[in-house]
Backbone of each chain as ProteinMPNN parsed JSONL, in Angstrom:
{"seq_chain_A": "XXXXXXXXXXXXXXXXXXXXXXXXXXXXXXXXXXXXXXXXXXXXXXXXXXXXXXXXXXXXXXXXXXXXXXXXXXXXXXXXXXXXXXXXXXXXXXXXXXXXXXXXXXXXXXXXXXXXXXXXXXXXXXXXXXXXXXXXXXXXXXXX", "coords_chain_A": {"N_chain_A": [[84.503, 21.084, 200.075], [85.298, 23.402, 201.482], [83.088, 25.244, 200.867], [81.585, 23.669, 202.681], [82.113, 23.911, 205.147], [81.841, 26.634, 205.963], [79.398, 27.656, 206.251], [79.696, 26.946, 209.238], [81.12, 28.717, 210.704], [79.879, 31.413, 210.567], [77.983, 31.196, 212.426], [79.757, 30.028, 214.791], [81.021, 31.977, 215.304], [79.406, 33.868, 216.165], [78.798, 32.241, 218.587], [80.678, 33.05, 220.297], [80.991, 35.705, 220.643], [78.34, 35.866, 222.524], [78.818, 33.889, 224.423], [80.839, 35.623, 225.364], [79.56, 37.886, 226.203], [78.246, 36.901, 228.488], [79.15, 37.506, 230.696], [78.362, 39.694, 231.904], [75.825, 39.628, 233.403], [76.235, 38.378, 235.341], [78.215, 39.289, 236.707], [76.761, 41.318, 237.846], [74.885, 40.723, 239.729], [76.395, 39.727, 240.946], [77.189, 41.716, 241.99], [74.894, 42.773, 243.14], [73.837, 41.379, 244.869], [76.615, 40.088, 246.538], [77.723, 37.141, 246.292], [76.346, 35.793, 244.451], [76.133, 35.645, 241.798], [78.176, 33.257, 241.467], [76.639, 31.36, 241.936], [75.032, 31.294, 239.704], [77.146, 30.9, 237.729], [77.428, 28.454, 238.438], [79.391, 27.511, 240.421], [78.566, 26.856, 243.381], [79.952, 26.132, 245.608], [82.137, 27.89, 246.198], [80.623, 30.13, 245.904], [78.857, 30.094, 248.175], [80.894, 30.397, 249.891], [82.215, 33.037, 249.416], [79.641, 35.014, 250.019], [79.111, 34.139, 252.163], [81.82, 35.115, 253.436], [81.314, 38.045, 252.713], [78.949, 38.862, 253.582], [79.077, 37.952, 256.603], [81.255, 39.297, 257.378], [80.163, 42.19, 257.007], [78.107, 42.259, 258.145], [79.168, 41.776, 260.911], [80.862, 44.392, 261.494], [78.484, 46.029, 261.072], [77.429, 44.95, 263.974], [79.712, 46.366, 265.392], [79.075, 48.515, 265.332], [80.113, 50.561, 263.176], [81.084, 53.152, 260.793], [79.43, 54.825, 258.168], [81.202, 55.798, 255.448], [80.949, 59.324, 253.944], [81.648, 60.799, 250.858], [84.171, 63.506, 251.161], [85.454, 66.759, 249.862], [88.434, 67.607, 251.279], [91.706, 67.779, 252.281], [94.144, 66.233, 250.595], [94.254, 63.931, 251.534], [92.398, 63.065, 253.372], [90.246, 63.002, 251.508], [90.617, 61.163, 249.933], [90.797, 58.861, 251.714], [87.743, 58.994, 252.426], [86.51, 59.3, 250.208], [87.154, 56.803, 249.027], [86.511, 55.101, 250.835], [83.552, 55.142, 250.348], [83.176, 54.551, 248.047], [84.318, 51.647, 248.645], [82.088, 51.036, 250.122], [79.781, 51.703, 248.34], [80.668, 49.092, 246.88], [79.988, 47.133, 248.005], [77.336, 46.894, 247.403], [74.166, 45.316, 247.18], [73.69, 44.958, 250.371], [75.14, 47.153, 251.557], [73.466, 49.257, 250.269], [70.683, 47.714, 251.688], [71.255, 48.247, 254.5], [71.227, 51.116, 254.858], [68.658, 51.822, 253.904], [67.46, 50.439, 255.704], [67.892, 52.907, 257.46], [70.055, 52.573, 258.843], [72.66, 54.208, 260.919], [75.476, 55.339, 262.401], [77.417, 56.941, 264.99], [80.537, 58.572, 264.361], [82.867, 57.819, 266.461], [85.437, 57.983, 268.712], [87.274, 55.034, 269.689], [88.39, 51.689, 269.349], [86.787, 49.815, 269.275], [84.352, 50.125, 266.846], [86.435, 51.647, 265.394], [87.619, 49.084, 264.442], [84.961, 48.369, 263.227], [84.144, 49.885, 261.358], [86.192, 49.187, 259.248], [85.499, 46.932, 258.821], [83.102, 46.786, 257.769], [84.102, 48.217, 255.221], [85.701, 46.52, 254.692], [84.202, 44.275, 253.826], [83.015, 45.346, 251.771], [85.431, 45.278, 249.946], [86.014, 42.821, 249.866], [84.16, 41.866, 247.858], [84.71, 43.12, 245.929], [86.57, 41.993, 244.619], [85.268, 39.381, 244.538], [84.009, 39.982, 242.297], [85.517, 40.259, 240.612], [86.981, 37.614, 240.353], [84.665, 36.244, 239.524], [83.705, 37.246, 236.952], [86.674, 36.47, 235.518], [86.141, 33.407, 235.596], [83.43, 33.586, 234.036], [83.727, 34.525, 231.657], [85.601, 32.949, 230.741], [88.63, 32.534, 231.727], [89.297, 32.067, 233.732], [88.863, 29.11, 235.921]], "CA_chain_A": [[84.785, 21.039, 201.512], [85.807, 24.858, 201.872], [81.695, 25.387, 200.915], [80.582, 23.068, 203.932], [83.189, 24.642, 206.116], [81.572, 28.266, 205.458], [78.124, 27.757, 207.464], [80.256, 26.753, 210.505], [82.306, 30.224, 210.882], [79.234, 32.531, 211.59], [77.273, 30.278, 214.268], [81.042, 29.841, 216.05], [81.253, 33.19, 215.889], [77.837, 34.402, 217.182], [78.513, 31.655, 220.014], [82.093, 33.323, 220.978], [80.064, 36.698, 221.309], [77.664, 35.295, 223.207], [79.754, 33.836, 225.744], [81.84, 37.232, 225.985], [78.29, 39.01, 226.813], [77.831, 36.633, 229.039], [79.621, 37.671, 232.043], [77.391, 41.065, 232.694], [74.537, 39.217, 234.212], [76.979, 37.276, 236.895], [79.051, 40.576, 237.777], [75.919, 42.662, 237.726], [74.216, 39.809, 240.198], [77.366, 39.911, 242.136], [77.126, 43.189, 243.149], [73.534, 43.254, 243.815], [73.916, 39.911, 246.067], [77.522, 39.004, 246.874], [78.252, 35.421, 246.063], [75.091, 35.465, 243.695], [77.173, 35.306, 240.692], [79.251, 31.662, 241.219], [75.708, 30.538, 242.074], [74.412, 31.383, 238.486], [78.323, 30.139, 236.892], [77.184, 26.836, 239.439], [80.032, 27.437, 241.315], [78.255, 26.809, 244.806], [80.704, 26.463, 246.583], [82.572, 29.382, 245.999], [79.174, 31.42, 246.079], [78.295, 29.859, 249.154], [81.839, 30.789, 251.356], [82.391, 34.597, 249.08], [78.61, 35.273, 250.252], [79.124, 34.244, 254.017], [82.497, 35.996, 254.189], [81.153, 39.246, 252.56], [77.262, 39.114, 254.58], [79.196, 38.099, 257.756], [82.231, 40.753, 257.255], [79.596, 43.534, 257.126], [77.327, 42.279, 259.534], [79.936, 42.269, 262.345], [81.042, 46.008, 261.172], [77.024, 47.185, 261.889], [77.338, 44.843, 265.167], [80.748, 46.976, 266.07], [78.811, 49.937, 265.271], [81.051, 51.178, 262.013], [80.465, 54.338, 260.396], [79.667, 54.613, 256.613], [82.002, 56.552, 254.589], [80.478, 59.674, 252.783], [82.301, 61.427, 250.105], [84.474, 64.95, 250.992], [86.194, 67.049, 249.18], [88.682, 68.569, 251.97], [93.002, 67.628, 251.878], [94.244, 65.068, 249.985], [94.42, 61.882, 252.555], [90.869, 63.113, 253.885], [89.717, 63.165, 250.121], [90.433, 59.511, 249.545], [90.173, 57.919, 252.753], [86.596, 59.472, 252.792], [86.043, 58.976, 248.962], [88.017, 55.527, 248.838], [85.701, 54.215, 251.772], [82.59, 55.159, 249.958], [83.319, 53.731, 247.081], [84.162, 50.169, 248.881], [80.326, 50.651, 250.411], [78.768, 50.984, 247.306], [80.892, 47.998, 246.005], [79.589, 46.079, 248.973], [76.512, 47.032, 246.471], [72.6, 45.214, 247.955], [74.486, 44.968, 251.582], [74.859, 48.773, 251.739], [72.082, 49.862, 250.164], [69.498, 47.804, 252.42], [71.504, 49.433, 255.623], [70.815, 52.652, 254.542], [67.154, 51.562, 253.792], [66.496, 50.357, 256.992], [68.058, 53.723, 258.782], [71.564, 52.599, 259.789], [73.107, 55.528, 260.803], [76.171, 55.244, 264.06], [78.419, 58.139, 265.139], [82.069, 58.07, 264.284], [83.44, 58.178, 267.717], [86.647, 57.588, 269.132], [87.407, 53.752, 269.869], [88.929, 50.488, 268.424], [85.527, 48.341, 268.432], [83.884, 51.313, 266.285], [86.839, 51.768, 264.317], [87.453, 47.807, 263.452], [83.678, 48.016, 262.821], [84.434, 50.676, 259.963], [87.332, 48.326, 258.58], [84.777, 45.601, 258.714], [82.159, 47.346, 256.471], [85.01, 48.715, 254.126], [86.551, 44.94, 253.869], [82.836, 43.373, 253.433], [83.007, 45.98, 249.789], [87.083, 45.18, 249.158], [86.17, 41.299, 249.505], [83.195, 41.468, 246.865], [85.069, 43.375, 244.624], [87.494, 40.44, 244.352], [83.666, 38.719, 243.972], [83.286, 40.607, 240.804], [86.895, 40.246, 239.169], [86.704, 36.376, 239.928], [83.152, 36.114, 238.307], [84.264, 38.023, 235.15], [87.297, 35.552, 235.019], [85.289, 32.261, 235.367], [82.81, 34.011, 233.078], [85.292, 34.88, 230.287], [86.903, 31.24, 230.668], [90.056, 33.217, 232.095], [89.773, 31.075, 235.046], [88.046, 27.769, 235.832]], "C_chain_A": [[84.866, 22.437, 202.107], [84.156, 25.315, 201.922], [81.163, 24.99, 202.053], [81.168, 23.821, 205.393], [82.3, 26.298, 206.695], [80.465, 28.722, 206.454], [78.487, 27.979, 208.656], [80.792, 28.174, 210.958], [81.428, 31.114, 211.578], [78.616, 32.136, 212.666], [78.906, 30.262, 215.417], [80.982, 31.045, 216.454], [80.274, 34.097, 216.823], [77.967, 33.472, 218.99], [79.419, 32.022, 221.228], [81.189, 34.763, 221.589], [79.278, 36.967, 222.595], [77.603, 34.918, 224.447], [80.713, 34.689, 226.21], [80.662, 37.574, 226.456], [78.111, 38.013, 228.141], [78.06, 36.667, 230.534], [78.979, 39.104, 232.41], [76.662, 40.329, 233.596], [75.077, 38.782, 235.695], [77.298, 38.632, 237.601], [77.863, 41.262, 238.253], [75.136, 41.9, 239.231], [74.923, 39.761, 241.835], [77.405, 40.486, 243.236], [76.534, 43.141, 243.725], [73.772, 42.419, 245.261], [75.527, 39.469, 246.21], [77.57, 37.737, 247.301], [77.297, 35.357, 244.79], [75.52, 35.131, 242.201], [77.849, 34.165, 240.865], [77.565, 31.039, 241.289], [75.297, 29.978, 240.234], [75.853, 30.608, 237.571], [78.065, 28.498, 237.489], [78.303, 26.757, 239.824], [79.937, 27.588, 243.284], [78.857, 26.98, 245.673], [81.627, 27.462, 246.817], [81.792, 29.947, 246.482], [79.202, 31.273, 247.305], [79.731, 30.731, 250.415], [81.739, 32.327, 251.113], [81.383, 35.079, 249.851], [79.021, 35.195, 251.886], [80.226, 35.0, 254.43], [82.212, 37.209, 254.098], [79.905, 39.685, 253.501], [78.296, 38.878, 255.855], [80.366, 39.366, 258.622], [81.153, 42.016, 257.666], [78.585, 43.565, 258.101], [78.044, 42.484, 261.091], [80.324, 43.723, 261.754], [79.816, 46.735, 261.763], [76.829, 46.741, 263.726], [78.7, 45.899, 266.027], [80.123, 48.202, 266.31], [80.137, 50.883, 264.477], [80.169, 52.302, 261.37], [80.7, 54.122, 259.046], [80.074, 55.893, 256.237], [81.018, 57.642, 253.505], [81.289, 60.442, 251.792], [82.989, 62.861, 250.655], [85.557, 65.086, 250.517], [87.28, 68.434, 250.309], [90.823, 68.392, 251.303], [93.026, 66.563, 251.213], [94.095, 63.859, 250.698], [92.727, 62.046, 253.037], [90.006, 62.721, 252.964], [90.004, 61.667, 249.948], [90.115, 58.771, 250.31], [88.655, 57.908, 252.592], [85.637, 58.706, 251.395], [86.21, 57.536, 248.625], [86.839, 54.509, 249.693], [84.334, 53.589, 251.285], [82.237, 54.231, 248.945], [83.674, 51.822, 246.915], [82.878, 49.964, 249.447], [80.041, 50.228, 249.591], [79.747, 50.283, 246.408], [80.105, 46.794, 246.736], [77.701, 45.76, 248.428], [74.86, 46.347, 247.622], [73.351, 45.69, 249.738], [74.343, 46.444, 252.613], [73.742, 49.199, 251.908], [70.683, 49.601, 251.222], [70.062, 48.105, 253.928], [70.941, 50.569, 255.749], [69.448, 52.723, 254.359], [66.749, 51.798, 254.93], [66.998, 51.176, 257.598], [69.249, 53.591, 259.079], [72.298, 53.67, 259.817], [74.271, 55.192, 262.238], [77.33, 56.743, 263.462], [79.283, 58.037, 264.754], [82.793, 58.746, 265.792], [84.545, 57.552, 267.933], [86.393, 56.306, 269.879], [87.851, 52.391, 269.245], [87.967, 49.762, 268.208], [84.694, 49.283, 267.29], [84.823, 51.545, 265.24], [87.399, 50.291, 263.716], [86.063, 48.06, 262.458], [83.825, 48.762, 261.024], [85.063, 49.983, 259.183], [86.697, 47.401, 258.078], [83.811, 45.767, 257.755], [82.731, 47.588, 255.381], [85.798, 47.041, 253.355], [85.347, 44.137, 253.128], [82.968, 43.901, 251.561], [84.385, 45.487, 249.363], [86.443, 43.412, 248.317], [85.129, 40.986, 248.107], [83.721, 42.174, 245.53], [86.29, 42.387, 243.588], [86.48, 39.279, 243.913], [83.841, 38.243, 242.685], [84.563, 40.298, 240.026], [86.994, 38.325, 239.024], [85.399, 35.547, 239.115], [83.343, 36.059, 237.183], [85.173, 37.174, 234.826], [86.361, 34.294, 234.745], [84.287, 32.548, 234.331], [83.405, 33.696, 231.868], [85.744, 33.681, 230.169], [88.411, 31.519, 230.988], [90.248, 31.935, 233.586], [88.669, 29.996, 235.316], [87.42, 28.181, 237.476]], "O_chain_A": [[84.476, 22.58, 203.266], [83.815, 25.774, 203.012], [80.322, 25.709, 202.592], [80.558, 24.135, 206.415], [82.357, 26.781, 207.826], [80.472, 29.698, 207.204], [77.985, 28.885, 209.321], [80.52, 28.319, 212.15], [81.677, 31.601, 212.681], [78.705, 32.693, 213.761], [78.917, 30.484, 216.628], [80.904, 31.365, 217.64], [80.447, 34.762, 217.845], [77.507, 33.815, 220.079], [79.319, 31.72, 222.417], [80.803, 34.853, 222.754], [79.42, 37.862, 223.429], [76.835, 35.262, 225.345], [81.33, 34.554, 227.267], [80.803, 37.546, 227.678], [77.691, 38.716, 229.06], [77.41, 36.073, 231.395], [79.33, 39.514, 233.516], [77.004, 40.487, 234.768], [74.523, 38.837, 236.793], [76.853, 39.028, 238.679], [78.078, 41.9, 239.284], [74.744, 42.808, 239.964], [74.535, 39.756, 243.003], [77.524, 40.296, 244.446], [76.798, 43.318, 244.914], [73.848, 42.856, 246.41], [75.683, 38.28, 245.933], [77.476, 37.322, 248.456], [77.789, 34.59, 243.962], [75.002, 34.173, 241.628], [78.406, 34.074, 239.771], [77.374, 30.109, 240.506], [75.278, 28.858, 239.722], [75.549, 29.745, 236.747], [78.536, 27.512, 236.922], [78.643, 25.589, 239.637], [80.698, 28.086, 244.113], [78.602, 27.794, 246.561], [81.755, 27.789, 247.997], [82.023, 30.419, 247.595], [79.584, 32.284, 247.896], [79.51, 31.405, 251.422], [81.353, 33.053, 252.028], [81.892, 35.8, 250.709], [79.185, 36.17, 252.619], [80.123, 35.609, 255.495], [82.58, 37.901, 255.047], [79.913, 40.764, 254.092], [78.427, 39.999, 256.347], [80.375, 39.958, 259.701], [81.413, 42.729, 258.636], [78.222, 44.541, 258.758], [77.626, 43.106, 262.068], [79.182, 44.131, 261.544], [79.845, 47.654, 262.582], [76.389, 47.499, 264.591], [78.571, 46.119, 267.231], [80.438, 48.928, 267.252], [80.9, 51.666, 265.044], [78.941, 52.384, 261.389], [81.671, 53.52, 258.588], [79.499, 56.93, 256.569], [80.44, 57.186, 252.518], [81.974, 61.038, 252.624], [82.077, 63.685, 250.584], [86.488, 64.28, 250.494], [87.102, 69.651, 250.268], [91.192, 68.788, 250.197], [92.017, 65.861, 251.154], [93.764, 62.811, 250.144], [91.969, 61.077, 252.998], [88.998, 62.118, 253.331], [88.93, 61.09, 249.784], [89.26, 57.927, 250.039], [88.168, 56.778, 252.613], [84.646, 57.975, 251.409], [85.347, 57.047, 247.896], [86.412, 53.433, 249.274], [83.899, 52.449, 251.454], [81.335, 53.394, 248.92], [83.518, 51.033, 245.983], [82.41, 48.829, 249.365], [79.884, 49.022, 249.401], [79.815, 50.678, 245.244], [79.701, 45.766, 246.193], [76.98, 44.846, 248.829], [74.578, 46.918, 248.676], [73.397, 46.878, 250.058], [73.821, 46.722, 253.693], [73.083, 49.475, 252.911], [69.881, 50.464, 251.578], [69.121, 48.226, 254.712], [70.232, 50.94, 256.684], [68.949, 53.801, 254.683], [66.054, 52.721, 255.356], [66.945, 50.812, 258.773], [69.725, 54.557, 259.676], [72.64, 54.161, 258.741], [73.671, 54.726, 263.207], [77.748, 57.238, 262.415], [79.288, 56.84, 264.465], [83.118, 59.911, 266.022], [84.713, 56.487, 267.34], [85.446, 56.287, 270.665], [87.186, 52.266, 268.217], [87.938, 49.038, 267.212], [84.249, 48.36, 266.606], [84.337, 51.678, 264.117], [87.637, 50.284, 262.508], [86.078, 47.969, 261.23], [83.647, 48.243, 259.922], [84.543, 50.018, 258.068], [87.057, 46.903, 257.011], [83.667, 44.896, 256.897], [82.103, 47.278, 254.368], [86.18, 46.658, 252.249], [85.485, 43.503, 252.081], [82.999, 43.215, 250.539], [84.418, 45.255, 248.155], [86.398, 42.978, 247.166], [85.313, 39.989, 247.41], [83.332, 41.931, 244.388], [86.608, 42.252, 242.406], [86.782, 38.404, 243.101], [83.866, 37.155, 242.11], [84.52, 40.105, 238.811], [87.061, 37.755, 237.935], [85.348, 34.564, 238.376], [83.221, 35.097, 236.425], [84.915, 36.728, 233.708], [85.839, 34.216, 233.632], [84.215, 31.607, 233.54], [83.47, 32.618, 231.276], [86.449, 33.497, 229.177], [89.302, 30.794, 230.546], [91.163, 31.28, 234.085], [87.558, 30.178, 234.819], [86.627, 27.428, 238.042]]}, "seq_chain_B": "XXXXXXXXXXXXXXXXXXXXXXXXXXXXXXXXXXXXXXXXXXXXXXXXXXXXXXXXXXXXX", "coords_chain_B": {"N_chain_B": [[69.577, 45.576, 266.619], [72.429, 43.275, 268.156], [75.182, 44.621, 269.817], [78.43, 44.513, 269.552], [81.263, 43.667, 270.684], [84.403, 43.243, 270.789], [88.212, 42.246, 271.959], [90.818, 44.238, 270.772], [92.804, 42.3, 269.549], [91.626, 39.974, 269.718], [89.556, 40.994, 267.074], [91.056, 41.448, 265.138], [92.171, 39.227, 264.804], [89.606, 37.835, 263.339], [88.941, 39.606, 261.487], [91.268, 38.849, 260.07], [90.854, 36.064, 259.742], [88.394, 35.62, 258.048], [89.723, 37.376, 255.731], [91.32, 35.468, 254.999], [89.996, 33.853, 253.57], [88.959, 34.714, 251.989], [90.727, 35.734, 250.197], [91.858, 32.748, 249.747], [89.998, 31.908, 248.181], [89.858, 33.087, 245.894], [92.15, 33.192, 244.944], [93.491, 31.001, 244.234], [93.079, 27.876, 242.313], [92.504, 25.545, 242.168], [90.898, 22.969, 245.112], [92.307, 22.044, 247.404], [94.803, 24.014, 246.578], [93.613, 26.261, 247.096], [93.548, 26.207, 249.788], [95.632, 25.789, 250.937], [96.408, 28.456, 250.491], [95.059, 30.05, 251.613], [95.65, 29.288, 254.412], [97.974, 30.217, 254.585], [97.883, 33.163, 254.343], [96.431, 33.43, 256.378], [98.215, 32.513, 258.599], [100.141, 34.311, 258.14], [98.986, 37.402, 258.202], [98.571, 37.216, 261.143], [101.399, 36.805, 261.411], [102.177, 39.473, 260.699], [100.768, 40.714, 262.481], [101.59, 40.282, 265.24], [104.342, 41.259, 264.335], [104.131, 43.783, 263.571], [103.081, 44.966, 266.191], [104.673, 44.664, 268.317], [106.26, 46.423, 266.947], [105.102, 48.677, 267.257], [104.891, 48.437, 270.075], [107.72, 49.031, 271.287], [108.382, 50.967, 269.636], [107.035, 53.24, 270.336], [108.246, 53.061, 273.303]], "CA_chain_B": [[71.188, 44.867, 266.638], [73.538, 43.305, 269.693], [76.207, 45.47, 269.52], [79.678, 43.456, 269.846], [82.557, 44.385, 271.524], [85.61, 42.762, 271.427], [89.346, 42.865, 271.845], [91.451, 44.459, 269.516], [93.606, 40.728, 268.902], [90.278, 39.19, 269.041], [88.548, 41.431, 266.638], [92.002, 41.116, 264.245], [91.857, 37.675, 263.994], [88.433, 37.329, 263.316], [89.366, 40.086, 260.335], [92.441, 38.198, 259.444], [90.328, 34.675, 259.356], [87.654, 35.924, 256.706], [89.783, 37.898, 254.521], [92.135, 34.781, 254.449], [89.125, 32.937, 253.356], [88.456, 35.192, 250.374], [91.91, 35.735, 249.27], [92.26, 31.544, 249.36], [89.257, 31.371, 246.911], [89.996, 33.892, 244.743], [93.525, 33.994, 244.288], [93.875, 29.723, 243.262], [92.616, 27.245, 241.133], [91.571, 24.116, 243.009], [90.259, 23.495, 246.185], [94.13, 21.998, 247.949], [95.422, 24.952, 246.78], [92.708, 27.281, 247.716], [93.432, 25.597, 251.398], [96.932, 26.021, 251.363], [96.695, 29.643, 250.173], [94.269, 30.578, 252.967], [96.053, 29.242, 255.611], [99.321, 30.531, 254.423], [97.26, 34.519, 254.6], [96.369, 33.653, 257.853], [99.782, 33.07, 259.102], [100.804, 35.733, 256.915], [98.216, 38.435, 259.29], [99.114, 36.956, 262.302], [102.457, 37.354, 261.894], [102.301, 40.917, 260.51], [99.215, 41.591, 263.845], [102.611, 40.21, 266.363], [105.571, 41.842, 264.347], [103.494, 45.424, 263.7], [101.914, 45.058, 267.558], [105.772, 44.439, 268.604], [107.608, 47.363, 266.828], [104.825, 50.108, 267.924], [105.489, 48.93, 271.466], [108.82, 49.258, 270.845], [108.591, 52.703, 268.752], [106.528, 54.035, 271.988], [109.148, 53.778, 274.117]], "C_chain_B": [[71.949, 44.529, 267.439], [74.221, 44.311, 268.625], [77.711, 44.235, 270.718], [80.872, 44.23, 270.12], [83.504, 43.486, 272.01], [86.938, 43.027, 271.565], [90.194, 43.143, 270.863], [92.186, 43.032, 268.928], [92.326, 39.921, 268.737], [89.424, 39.369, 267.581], [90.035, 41.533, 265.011], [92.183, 39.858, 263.107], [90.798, 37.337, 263.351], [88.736, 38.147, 262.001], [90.139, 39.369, 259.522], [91.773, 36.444, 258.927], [89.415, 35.532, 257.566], [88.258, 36.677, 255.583], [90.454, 36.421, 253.941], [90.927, 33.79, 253.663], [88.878, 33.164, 251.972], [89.653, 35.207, 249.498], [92.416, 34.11, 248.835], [91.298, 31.586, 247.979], [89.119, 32.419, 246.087], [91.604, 33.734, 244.288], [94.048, 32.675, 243.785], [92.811, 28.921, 243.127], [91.404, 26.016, 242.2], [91.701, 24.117, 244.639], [91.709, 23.041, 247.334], [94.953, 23.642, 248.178], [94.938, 26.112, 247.226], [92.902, 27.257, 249.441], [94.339, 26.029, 251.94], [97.348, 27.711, 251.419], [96.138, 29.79, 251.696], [94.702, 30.312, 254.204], [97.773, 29.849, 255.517], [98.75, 32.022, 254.495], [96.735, 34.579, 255.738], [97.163, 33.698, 258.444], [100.306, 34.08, 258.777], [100.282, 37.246, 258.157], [98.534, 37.608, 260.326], [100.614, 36.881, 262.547], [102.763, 38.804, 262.188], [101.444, 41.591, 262.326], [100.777, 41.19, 265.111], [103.779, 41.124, 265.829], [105.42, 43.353, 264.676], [103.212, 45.619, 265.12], [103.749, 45.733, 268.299], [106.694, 45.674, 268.738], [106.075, 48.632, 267.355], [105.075, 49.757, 269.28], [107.063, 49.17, 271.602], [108.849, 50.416, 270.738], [108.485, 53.609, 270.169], [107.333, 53.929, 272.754], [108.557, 53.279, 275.63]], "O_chain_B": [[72.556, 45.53, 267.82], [74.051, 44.65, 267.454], [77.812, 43.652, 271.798], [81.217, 45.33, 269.69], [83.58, 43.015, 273.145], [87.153, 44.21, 271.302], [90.363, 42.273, 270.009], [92.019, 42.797, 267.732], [92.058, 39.295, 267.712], [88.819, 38.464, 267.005], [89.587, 41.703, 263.878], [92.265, 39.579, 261.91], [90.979, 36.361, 262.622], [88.843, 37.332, 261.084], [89.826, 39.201, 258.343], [92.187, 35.81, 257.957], [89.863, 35.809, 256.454], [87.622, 36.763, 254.532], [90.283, 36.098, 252.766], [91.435, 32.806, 253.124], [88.667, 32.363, 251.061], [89.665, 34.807, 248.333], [93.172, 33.966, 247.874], [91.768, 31.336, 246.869], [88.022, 32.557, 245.547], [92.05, 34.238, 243.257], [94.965, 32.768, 242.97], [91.734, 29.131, 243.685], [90.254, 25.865, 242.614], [92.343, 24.922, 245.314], [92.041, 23.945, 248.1], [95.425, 24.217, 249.159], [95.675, 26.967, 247.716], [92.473, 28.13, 250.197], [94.331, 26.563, 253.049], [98.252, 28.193, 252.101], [96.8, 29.639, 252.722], [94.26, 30.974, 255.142], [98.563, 29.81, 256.461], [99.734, 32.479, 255.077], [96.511, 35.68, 256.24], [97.322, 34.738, 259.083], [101.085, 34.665, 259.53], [101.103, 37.921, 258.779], [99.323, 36.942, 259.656], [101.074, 36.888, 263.689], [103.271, 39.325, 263.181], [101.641, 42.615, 262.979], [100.909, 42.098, 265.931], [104.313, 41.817, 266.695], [106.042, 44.035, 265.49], [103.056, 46.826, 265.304], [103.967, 46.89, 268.658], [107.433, 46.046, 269.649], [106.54, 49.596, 267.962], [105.524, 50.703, 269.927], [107.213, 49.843, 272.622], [109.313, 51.095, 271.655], [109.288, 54.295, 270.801], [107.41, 55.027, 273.304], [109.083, 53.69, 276.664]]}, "name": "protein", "num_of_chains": 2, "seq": "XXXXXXXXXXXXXXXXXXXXXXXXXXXXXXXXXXXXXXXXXXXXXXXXXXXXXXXXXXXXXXXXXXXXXXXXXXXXXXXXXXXXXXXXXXXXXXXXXXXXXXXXXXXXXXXXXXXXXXXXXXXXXXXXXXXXXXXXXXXXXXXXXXXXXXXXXXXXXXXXXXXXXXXXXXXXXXXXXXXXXXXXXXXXXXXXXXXXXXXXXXXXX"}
């Protein structure tokens, strides 16, 4: 019995592997496309709301006319706000990038619809990075 | 692109709706409690958008 037992051990184990690797492709999918990841776990409906709140989050931000965050290295609060911002763009990952493709470029000028709009681009990257950590759970089997 | 322009409580809420949307479906399990969360983070920013609105007119003087 301990002999028939023996086969079973390395296939379980290759399949535990397997399903650990298997949460790159979702997160990585995530990024590119927010929501695109629950699609591929077949969590549709998830995909479907994460996706419309992160695409419609960042689309009102370019309709406010929001400014994208680039990196400087000046005081400390300037240095993260600046760096901190950037870094929720490129979490906001395809989104960003095809902005910047097609040209989007707005001033940073003094005003509240201009500076929601900024908030609104910066939340579009916060909300997908919450995307990517619920992916990786459901992935992992950490969360259903 | 229109370009949109609204009021700061308008343009709050409309913030405060979609995050509550993401923080319901990320932060529980099934879809009840995903419901209950999200509308409990919307009250949640709409209180904070009246108490915060409240004490800077206040602070100001």
């Amino acid at each position: 019995m301990a002999e028939a037992a023996k086969p079973q051990n390395p296939s379980a184990g290759k399949a535990t592997v397997a399903e650990k690797k298997n949460w790159i492709a979702p997160v990585l999918a995530t990024w590119a496309i927010p929501g695109s990841g629950y699609f591929m776990l077949g969590k549709t409906g998830r995909g479907g709301l994460m996706m419309g709140v992160s695409v419609v989050m960042f689309l009102l931000g370019l309709m406010m006319r929001g400014t994208f965050f680039e990196p400087r290295n000046e005081d400390l609060l300037t240095t993260v706000i600046y760096t901190g911002g950037y870094l929720c763009h490129l979490a906001s990952g395809g989104l960003y990038f095809l902005a910047k493709a097609f040209g989007y470029s707005a001033p940073d000028v003094a005003g509240h619809v201009v500076d929601y709009g900024t908030k609104m681009i910066v939340g579009a990257g916060l909300v997908n990075v919450l995307s990517l950590v619920d992916v990786f759970e459901i992935a992992t089997g950490k969360k259903q | 692109m229109p370009k949109l322009s609204l009021s700061h409580f308008e343009m709050s809420l409309l913030f405060a709706l979609l995050a509550s949307v993401a923080l319901g479906i990320t932060g529980k399990g099934t879809r009840t409690e995903q419901f209950r969360y999200a509308i409990y983070c919307f009250g949640s920013f709409v209180l904070a958008v009246f108490g915060i609105g409240w004490l800077m007119y206040l602070g100001h003087g």
